[in-house]
LUMNU-997198 format. One line per field, with one value per residue: residue number from 1; x, y, z of N, C-alpha, C in turn. Coordinates in Angstrom, 3 decimals. Layout:
seq <- [NUM,...] .
nu <- [X,...] .
nv <- [Y,...] .
nw <- [Z,...] .
cau <- [X,...] .
cav <- [Y,...] .
caw <- [Z,...] .
cu <- [X,...] .
cv <- [Y,...] .
cw <- [Z,...] .
END
This chain:
seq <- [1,2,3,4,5,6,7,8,9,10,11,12,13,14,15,16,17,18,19,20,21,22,23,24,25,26,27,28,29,30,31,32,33,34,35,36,37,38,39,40,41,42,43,44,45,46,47,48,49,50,51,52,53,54,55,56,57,58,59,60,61,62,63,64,65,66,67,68,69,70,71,72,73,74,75,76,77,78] .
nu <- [-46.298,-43.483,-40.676,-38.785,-36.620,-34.697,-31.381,-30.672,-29.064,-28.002,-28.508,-26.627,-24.877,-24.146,-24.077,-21.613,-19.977,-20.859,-19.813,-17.141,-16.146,-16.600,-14.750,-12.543,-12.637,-12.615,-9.766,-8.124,-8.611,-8.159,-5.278,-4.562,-3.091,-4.767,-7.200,-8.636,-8.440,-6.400,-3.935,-3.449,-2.652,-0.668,0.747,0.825,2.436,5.178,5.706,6.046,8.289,10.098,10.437,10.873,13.474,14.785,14.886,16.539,18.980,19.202,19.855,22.128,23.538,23.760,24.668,27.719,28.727,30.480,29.504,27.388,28.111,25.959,24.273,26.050,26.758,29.585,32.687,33.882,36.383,39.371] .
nv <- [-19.580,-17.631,-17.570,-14.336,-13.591,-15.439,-16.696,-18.241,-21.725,-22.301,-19.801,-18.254,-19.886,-19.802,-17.013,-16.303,-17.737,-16.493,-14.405,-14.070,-15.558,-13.232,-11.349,-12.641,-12.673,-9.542,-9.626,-10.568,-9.540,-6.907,-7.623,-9.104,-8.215,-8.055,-6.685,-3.290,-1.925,-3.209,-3.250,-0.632,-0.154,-1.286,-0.080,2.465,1.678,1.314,3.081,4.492,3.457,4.147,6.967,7.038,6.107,8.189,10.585,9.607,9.187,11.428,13.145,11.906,12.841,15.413,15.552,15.188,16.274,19.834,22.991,25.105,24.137,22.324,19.420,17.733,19.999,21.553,22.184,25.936,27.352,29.341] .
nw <- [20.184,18.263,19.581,19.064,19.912,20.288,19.501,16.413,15.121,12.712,11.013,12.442,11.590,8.802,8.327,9.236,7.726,5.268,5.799,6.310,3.913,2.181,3.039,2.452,-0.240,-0.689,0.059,-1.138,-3.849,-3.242,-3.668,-5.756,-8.803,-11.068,-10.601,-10.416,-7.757,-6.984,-8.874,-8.097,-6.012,-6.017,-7.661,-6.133,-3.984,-5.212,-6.535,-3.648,-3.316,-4.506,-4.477,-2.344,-2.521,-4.547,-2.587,-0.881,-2.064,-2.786,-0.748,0.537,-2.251,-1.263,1.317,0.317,-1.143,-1.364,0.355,-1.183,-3.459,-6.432,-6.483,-9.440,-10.644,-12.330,-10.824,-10.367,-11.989,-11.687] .
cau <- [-45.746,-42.553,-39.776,-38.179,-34.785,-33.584,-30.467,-30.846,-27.470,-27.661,-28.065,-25.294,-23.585,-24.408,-23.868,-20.479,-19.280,-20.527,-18.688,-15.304,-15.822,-16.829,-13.525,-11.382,-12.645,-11.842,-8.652,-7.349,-9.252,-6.716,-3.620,-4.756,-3.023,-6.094,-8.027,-8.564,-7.887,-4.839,-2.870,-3.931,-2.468,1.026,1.566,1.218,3.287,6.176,6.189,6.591,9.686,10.879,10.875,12.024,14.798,15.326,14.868,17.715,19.821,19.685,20.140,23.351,24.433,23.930,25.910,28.941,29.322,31.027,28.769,27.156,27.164,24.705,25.081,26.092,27.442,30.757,33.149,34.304,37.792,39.462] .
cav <- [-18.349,-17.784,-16.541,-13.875,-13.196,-17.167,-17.160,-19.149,-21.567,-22.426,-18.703,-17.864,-20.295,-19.455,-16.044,-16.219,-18.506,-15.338,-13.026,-14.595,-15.366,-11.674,-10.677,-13.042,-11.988,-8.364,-9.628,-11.388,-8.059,-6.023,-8.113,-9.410,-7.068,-7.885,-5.760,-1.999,-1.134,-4.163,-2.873,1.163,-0.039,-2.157,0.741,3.112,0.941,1.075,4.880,5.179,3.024,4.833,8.251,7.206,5.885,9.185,11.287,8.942,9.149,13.196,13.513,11.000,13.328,16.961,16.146,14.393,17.784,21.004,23.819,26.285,23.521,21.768,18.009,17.639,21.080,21.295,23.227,26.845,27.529,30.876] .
caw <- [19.648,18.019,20.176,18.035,20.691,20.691,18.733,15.411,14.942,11.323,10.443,12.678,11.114,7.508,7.985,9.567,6.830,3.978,6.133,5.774,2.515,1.564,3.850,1.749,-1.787,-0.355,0.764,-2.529,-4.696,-3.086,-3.352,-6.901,-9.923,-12.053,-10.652,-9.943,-6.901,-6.308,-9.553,-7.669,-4.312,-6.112,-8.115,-5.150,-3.221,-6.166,-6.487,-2.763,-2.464,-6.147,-3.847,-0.735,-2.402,-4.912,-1.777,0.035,-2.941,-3.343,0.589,0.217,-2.969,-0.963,2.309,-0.050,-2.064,-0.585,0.575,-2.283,-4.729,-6.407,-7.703,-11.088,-11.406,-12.350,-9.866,-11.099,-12.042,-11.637] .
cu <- [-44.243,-41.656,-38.202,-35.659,-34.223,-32.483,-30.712,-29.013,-27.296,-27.612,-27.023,-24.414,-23.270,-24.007,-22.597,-19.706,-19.402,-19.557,-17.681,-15.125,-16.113,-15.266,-12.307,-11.503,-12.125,-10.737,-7.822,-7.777,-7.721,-5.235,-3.840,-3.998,-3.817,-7.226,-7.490,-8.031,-6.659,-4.317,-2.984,-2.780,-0.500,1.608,1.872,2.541,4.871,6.648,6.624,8.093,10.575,11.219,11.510,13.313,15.340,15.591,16.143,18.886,20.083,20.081,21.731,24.369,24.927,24.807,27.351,29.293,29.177,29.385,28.887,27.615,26.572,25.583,24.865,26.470,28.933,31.736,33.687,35.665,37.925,40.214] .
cv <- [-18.501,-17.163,-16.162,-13.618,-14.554,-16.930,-18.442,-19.969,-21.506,-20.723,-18.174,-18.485,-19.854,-18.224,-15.856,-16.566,-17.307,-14.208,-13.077,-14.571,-13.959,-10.922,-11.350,-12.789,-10.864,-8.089,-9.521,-10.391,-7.448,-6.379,-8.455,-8.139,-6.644,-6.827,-4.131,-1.542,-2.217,-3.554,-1.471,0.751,-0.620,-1.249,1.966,3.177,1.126,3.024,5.342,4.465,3.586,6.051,8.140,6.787,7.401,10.312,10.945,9.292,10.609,13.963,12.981,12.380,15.302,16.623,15.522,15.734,19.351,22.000,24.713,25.986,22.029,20.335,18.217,18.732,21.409,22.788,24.389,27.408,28.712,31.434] .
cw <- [19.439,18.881,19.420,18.461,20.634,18.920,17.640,15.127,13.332,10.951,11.104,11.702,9.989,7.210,8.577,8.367,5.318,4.317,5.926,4.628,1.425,2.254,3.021,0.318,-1.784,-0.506,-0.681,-3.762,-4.571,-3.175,-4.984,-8.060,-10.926,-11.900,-10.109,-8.942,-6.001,-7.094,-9.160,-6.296,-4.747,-6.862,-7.268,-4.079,-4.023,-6.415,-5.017,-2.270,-3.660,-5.328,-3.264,-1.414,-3.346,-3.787,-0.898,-0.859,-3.072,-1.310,1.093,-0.797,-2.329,0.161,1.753,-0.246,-0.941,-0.527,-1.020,-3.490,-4.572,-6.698,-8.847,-11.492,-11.001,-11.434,-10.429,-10.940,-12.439,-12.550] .
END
C-alpha cells in the first residue's frame, strides 16, 4: 500500500522551484514599466514625491510671508 503522508522530495523540490519563479515574475511585473500595474505603481510613486514636494514648497512659501497674506499677492499700498 501506498503511504499517502511520506513527504515526496522531487515534488517538494519542483514545486519550490515554481514558487520562486512565480514570486520573481511578480517581482520584475511590478518593477517592469511595460506593464500595467509597474507603469500604475512608478507613476504613483512620481505624483507622490510631485506633492510632497508642492506641499513642502507652499509650507516654505506661507511661513516666509507676513501674516494675512497670501503668496503671490502683491502687498497693498495706502
Amino acid at each position: 500500500m501506498i503511504d499517502r503522508d511520506k513527504p515526496d522530495p522531487a515534488f517538494d523540490a519542483m514545486m519550490s522551484r515554481l514558487l520562486r519563479r512565480e514570486a520573481l515574475r511578480r517581482a520584475a511585473e511590478e518593477v517592469s514599466t511595460m506593464t500595467g500595474p509597474g507603469l500604475e505603481s512608478v507613476l504613483a510613486q512620481i505624483s507622490a514625491e510631485t506633492t510632497a514636494e508642492a506641499a513642502e514648497r507652499l509650507s516654505d512659501a506661507n511661513a516666509a510671508t507676513p501674516a494675512g497674506r497670501r503668496p503671490g499677492s502683491r502687498p497693498s499700498t495706502p
